[in-house]
VODRENNU-504850 format. One record per residue (C-alpha): residue number from 1; residue in three letters; x, z, y. Coordinates in steps of 0.5 Angstrom, whole numbers, plus 500, padded with zeros to 3 digits. Layout:
REM VODRENNU-504850
<rec num="NUM" residuo="ALA" px="X" pz="Z" py="Y"/>
...
//
This chain:
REM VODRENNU-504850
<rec num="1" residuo="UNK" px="477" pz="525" py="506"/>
<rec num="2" residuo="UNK" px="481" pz="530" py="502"/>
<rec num="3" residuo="UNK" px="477" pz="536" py="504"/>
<rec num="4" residuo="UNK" px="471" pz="539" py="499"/>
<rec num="5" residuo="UNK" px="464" pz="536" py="500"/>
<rec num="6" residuo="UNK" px="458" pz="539" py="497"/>
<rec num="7" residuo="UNK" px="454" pz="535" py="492"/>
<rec num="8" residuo="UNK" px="447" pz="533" py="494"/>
<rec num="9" residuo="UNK" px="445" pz="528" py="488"/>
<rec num="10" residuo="UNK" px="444" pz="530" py="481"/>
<rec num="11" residuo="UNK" px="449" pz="528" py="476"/>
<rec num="12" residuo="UNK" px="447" pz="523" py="472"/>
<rec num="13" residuo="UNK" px="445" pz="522" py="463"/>
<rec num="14" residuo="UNK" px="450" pz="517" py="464"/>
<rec num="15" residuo="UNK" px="455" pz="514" py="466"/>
<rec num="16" residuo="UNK" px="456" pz="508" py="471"/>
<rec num="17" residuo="UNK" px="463" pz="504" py="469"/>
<rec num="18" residuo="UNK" px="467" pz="501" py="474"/>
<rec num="19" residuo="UNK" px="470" pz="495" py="470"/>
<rec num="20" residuo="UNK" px="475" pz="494" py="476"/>
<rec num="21" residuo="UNK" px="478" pz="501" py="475"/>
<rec num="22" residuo="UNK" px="477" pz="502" py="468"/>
<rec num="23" residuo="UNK" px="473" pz="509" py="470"/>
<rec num="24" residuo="UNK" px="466" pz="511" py="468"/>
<rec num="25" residuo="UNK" px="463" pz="516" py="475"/>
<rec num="26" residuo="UNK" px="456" pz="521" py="473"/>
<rec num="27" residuo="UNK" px="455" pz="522" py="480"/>
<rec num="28" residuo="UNK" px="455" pz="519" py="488"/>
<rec num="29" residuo="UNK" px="460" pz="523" py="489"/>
<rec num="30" residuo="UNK" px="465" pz="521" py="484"/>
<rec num="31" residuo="UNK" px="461" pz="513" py="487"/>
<rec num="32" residuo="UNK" px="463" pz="515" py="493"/>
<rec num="33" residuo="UNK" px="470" pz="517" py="492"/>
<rec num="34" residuo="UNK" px="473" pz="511" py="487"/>
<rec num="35" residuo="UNK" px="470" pz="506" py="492"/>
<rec num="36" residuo="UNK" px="473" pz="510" py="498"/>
<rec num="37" residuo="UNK" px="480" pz="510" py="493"/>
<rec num="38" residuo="UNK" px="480" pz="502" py="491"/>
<rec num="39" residuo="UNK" px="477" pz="499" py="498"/>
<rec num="40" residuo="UNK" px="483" pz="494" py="498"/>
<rec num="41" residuo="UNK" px="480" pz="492" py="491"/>
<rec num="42" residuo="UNK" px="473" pz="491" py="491"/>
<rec num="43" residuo="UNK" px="469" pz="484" py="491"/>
<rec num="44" residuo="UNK" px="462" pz="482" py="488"/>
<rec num="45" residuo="UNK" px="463" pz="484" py="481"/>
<rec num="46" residuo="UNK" px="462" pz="491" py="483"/>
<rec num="47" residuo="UNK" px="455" pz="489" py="485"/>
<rec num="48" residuo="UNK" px="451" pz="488" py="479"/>
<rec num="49" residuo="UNK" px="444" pz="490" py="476"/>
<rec num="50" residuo="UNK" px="447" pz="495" py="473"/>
<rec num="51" residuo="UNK" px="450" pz="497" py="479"/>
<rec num="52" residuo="UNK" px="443" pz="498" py="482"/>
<rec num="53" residuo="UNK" px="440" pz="501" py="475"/>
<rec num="54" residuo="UNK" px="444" pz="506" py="476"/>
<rec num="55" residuo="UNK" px="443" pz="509" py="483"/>
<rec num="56" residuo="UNK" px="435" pz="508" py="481"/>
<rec num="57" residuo="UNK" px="434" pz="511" py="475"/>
<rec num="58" residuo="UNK" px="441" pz="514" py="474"/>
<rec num="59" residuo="UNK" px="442" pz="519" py="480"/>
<rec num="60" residuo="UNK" px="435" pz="518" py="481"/>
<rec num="61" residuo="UNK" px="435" pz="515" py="488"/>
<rec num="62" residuo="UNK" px="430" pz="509" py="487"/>
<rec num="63" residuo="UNK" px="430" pz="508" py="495"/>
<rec num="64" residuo="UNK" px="437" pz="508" py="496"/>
<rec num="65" residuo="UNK" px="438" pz="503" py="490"/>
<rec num="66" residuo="UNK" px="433" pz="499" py="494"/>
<rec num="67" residuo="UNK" px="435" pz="498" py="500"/>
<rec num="68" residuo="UNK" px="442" pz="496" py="497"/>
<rec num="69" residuo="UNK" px="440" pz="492" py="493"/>
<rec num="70" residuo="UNK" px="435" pz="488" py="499"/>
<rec num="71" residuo="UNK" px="442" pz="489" py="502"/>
<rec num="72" residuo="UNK" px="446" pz="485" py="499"/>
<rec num="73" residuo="UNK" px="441" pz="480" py="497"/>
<rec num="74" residuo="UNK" px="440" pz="478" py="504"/>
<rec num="75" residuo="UNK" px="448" pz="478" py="506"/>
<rec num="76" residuo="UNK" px="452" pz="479" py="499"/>
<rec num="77" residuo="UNK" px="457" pz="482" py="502"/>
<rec num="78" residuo="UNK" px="459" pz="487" py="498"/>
<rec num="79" residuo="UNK" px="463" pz="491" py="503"/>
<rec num="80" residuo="UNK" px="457" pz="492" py="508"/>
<rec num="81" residuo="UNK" px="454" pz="495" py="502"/>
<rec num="82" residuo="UNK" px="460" pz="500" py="500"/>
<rec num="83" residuo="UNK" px="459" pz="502" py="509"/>
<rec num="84" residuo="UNK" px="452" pz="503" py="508"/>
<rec num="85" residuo="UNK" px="452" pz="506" py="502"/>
<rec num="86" residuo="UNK" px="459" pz="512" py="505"/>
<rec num="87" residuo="UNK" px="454" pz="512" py="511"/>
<rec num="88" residuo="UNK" px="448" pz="514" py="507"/>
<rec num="89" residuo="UNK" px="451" pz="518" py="502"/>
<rec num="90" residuo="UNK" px="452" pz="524" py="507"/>
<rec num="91" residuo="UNK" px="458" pz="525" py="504"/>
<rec num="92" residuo="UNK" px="462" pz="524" py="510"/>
<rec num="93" residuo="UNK" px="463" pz="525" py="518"/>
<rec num="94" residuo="UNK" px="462" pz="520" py="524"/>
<rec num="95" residuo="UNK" px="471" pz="520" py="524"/>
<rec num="96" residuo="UNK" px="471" pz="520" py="517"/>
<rec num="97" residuo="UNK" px="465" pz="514" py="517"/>
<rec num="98" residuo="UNK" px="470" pz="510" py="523"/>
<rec num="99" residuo="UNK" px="475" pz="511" py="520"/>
<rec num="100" residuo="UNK" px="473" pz="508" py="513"/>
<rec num="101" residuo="UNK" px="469" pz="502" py="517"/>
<rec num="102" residuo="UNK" px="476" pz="500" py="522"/>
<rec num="103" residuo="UNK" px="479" pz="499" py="514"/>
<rec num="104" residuo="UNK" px="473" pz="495" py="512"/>
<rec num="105" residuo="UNK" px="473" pz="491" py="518"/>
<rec num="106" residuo="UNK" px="479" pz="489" py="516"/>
<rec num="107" residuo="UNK" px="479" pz="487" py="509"/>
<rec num="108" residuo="UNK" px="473" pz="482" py="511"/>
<rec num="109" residuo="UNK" px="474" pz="475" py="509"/>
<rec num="110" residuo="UNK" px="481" pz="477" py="504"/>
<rec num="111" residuo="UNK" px="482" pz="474" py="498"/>
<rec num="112" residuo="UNK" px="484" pz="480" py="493"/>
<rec num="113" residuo="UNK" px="493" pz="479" py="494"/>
<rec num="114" residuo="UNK" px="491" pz="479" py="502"/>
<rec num="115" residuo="UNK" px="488" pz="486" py="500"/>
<rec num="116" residuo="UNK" px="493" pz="488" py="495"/>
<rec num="117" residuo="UNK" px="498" pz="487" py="502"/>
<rec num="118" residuo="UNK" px="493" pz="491" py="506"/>
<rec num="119" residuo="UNK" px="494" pz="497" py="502"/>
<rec num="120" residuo="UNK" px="501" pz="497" py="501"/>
<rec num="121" residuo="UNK" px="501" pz="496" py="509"/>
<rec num="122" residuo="UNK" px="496" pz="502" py="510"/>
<rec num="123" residuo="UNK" px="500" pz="507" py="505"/>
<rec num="124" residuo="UNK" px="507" pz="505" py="510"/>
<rec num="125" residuo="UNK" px="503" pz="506" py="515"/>
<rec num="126" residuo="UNK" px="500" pz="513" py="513"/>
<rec num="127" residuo="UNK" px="508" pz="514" py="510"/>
<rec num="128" residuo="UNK" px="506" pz="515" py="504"/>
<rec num="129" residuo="UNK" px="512" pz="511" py="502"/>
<rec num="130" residuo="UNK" px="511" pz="512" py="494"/>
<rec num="131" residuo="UNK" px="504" pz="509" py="493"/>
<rec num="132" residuo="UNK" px="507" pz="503" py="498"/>
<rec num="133" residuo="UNK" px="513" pz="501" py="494"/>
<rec num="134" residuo="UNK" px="509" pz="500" py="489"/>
<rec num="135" residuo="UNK" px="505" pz="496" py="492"/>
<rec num="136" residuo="UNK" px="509" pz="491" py="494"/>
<rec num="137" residuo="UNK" px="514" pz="492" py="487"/>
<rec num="138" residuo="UNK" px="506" pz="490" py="484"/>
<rec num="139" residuo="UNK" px="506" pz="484" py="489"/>
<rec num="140" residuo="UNK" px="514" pz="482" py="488"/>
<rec num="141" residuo="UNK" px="512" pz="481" py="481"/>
<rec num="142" residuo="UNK" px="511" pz="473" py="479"/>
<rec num="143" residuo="UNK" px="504" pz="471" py="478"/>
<rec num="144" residuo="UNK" px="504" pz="474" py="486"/>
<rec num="145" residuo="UNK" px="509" pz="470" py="488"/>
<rec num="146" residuo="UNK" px="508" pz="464" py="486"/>
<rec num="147" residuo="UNK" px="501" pz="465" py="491"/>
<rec num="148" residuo="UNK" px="505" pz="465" py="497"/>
<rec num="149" residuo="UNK" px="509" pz="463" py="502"/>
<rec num="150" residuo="UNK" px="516" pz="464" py="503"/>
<rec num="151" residuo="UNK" px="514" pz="467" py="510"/>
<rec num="152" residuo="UNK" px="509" pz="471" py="506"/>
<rec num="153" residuo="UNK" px="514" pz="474" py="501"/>
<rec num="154" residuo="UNK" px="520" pz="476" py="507"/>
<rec num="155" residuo="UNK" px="514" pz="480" py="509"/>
<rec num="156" residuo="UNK" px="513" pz="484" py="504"/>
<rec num="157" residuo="UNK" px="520" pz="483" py="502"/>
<rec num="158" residuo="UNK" px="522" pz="487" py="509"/>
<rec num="159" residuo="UNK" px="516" pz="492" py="508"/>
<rec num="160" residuo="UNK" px="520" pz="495" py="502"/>
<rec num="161" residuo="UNK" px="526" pz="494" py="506"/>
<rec num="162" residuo="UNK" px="523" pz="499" py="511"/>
<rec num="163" residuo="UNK" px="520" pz="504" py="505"/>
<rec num="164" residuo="UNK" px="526" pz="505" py="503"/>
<rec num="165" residuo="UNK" px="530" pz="506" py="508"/>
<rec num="166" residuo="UNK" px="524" pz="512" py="510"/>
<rec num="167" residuo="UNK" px="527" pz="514" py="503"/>
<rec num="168" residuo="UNK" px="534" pz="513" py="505"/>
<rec num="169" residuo="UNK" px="535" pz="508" py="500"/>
<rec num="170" residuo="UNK" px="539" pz="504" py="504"/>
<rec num="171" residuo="UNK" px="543" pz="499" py="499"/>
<rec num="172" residuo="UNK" px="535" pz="497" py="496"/>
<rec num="173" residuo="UNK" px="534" pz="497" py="503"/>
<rec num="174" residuo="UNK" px="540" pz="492" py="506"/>
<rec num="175" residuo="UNK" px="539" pz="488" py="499"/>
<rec num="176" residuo="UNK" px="531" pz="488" py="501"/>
<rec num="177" residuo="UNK" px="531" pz="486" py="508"/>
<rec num="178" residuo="UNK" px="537" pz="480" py="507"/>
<rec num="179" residuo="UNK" px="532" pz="478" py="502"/>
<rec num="180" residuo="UNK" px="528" pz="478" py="507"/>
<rec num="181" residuo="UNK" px="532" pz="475" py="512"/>
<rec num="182" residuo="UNK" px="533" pz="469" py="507"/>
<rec num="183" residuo="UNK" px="526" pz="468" py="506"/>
<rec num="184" residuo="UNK" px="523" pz="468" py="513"/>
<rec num="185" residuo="UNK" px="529" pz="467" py="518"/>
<rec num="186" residuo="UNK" px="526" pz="473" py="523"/>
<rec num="187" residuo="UNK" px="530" pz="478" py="528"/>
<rec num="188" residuo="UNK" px="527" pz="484" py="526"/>
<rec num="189" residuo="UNK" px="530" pz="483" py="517"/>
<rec num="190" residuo="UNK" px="536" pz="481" py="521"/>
<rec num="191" residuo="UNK" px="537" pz="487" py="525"/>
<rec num="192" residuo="UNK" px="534" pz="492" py="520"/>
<rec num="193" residuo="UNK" px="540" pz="489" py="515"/>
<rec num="194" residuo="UNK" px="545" pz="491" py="520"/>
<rec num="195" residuo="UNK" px="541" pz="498" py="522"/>
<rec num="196" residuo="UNK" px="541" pz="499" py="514"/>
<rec num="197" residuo="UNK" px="548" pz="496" py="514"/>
<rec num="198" residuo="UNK" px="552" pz="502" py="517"/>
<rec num="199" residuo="UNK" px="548" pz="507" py="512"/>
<rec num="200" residuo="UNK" px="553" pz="503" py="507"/>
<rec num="201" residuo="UNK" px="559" pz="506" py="503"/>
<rec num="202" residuo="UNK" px="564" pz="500" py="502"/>
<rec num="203" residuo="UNK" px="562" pz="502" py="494"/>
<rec num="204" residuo="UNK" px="555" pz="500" py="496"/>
<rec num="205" residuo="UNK" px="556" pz="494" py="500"/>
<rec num="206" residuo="UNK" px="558" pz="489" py="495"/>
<rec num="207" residuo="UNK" px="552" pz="487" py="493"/>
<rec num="208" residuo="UNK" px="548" pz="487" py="500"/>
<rec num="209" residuo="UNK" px="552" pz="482" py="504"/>
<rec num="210" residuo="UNK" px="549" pz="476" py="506"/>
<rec num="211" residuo="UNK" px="554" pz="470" py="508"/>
<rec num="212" residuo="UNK" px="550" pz="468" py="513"/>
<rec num="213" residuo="UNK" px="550" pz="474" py="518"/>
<rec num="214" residuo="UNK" px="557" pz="477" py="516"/>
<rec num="215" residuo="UNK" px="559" pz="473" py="522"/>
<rec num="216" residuo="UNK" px="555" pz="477" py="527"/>
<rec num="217" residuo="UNK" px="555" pz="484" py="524"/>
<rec num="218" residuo="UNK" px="560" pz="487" py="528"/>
<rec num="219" residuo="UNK" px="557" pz="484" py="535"/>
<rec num="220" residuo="UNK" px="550" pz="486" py="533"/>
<rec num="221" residuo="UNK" px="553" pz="493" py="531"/>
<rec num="222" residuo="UNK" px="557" pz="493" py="537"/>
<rec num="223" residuo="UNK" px="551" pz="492" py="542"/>
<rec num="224" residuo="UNK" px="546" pz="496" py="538"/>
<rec num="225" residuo="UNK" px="550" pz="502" py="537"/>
<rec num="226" residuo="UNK" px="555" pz="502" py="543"/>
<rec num="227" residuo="UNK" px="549" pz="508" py="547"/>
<rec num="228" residuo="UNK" px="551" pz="512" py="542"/>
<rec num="229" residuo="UNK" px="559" pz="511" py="539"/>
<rec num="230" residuo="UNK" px="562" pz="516" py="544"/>
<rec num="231" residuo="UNK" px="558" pz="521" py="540"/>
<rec num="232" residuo="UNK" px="561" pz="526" py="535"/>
<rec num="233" residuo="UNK" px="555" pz="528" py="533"/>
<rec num="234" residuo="UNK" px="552" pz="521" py="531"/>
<rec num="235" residuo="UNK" px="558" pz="520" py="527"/>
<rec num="236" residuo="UNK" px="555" pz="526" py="523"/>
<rec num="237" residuo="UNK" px="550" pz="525" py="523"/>
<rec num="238" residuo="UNK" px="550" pz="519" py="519"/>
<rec num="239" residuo="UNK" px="556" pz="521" py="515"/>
<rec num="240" residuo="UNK" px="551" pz="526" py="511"/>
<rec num="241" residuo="UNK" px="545" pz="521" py="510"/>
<rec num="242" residuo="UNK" px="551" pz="516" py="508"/>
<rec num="243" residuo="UNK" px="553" pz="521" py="503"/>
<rec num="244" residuo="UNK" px="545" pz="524" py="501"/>
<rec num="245" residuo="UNK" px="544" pz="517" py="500"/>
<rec num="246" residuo="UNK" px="551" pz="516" py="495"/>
<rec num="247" residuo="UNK" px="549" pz="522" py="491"/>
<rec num="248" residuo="UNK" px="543" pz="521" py="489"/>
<rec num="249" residuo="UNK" px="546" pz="516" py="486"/>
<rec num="250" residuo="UNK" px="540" pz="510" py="486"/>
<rec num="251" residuo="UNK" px="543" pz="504" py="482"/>
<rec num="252" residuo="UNK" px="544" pz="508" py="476"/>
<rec num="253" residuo="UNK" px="537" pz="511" py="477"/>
<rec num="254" residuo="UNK" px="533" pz="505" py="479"/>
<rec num="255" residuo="UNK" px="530" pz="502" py="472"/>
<rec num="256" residuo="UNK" px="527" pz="510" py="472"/>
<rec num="257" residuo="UNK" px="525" pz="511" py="479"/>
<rec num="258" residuo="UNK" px="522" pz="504" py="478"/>
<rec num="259" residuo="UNK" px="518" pz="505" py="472"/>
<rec num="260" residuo="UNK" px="516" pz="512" py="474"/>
<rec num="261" residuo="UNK" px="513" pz="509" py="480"/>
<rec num="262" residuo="UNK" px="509" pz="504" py="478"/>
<rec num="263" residuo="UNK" px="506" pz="509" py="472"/>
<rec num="264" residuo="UNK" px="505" pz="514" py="478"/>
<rec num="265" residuo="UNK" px="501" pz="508" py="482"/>
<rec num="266" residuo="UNK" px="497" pz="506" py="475"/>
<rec num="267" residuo="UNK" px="495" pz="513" py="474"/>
<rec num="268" residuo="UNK" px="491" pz="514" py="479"/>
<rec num="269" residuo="UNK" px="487" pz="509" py="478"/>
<rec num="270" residuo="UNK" px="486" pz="509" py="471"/>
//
């Protein structure tokens, strides 16, 4: 995964099209690679008979088609067919195999928001912090929300609350992670709003205040910060990432930051 690999099939005459990604691949290797990208979005529309057709007669490899083929057939279970189609392709190493069979384990028995999750989860968790907030922007939306459960959107709602404070976005993150808080009632969006609380210039902190903490604000403060208030240099510290964060002035930019994003996220896909 990132690195060159040699091609050993041939490219085939004609294209197999990824309804799913909207993308048309010529060869194994460009299979391999769209199926290793989109894991977190396959499900049984990817194994049709054009699917088989074109890795037989296609790329020309008949007994692979076959024993995928029989494969799903038996199971329909189209994640154990993408494991053994990564492990049959020789395009990747035994870590790299473990690796993508760890995700696969994982996203067995999911439906596809629970994937969509999974994959903003994994970009957090890889930080890759882009890629996950578009994710969970993608899941805030509507017709997801209407899906859940509050306990599920105050997670979400705090996962995002952590990507942008990982992108010193403190005011969206204290606003995400109150959201949260008032969704799912848990302490850790408590204490990460008060975390990203003190991150805040008065400016800024209007629109992230929550009623219902403001009360405990200076215990919880006190009590998380009192190991380092007699450091000068902690006070410094956060004086500069307080003003980087200011001057990057991400109220006025957020409608454009947002919409790049999200076309950024949509285009590696497409």
């Amino acid at each position: 995964m990132g690195a060159l690999k040699l091609c050993t099939y041939k490219k085939a005459e004609y294209p197999l099209y990824l309804e799913m990604l909207s993308l048309h691949v010529y060869t194994m290797e460009e299979l391999c690679y769209a199926m290793e990208s989109s894991l977190f979005l396959l499900d049984e529309s990817w194994m049709g008979t054009e699917f088989f057709q074109w890795i037989a007669e296609g790329v020309g490899n008949a007994e692979l088609a076959g024993q995928l083929r029989r494969l799903y057939q038996r199971h329909r279970d189209v994640y154990e067919c993408a494991a053994f189609l990564f492990s049959a392709s020789g395009f990747y190493s035994r870590q790299e195999q473990k690796e993508l069979e760890r995700i696969i384990e994982r996203m067995k028995g999911k439906n596809s928001m629970e994937r969509r999750k999974m994959k903003a989860d994994y970009y957090l968790a890889k930080k890759r912090y882009r890629y996950a907030a578009c994710g969970y922007l993608e899941l805030l939306q509507p017709e997801f929300l209407q899906q859940m459960t509050e306990e599920l959107q105050g997670h979400i709602m705090h996962n995002l609350g952590v990507v942008y404070a990982r992108l010193f976005l403190f005011p969206e993150a204290a606003r995400m992670f109150s959201m949260a808080y008032q969704k799912s009632h848990t302490e850790s969006s408590r204490l990460c709003y008060l975390y990203a609380m003190n991150y805040i210039t008065e400016d800024d902190s209007a629109d992230t205040r929550v009623p219902e903490l403001q009360f405990k604000t200076m215990k919880e403060a006190y009590a998380h910060f009192s190991d380092v208030s007699d450091q000068e240099e902690y006070y410094t510290e956060r004086k500069k990432v307080a003003t980087a964060s200011h001057a990057f002035n991400w109220k006025g930019r957020e409608a454009e930051i947002r919409h790049r994003w999200i076309s950024e996220y949509e285009q590696m896909y497409s």
